[in-house]
C-alpha positions in Angstrom: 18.7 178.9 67.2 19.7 178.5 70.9 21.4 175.6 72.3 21.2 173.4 74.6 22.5 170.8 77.2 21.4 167.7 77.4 21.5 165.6 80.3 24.9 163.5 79.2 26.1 166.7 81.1 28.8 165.6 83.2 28.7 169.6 85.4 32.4 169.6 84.7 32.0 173.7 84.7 34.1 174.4 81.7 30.9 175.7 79.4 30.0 178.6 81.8 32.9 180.9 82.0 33.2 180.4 78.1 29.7 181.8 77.1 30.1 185.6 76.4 26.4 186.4 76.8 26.8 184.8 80.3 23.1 182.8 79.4 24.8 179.5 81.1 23.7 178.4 84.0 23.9 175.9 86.7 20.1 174.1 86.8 18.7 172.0 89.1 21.0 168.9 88.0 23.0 170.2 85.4 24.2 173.3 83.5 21.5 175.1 81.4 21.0 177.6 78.6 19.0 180.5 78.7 17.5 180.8 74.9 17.0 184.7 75.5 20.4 185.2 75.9 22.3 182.4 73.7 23.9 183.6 70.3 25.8 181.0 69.4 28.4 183.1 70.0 27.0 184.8 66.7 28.8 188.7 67.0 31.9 187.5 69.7 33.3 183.8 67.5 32.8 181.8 64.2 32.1 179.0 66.6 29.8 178.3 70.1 32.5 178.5 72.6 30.6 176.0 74.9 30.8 173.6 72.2 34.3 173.8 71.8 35.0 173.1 75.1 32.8 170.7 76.2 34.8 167.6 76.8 30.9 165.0 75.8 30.1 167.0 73.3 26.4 167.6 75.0 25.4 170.5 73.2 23.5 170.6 70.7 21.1 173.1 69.2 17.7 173.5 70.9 15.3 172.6 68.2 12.5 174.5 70.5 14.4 177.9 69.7 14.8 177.8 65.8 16.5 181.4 64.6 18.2 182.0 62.4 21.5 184.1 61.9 19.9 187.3 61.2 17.9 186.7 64.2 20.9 185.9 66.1 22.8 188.8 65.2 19.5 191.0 66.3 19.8 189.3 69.8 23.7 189.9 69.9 22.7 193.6 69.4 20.0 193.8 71.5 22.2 192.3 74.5 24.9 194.4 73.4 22.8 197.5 73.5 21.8 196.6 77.5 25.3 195.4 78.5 26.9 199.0 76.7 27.7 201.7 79.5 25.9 204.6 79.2 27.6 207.2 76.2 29.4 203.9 74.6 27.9 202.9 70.9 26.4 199.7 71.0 28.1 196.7 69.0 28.3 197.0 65.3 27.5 194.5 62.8 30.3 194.1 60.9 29.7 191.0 58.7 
């Protein structure tokens, strides 16, 4: 499943250079998650880097967007494949 931040989000900017599926965002009040592009970090961590960082702890996960890991590592692929230069092998599932 995605995740998401809630509004105890204090826009303190830390989550948003962590995410490496760039799917955070600055919204019209506070930071957002785009669901399409959130893994969890599934495929880059063994743990959401946004909610490692995040100094409220205001990130849950988005139960709108229930997936589950299989899922996510599909999307981590499927991001993977878009973000790979042309020639390069997409990301490999290695787990």
């Amino acid at each position: 499943m995605a995740l998401l931040i809630t509004d105890e989000c204090i826009n303190c900017d830390v989550c948003e250079p962590e995410c490496p599926n760039q799917a955070i965002f600055m919204g019209a009040e506070i930071y957002q998650i785009d669901p399409g592009r959130c893994t969890e970090c599934v495929g880059h961590f063994d743990a959401p880097q946004c909610v490692q960082v995040c100094p409220v702890s205001c990130i849950p996960r988005d139960p709108l967007h229930l997936e589950s890991v299989e899922t996510l590592w599909q999307k981590f692929r499927r991001l993977n494949a878009q973000t790979a230069p042309i020639g390069a092998p997409a990301a490999q599932n290695n787990g």
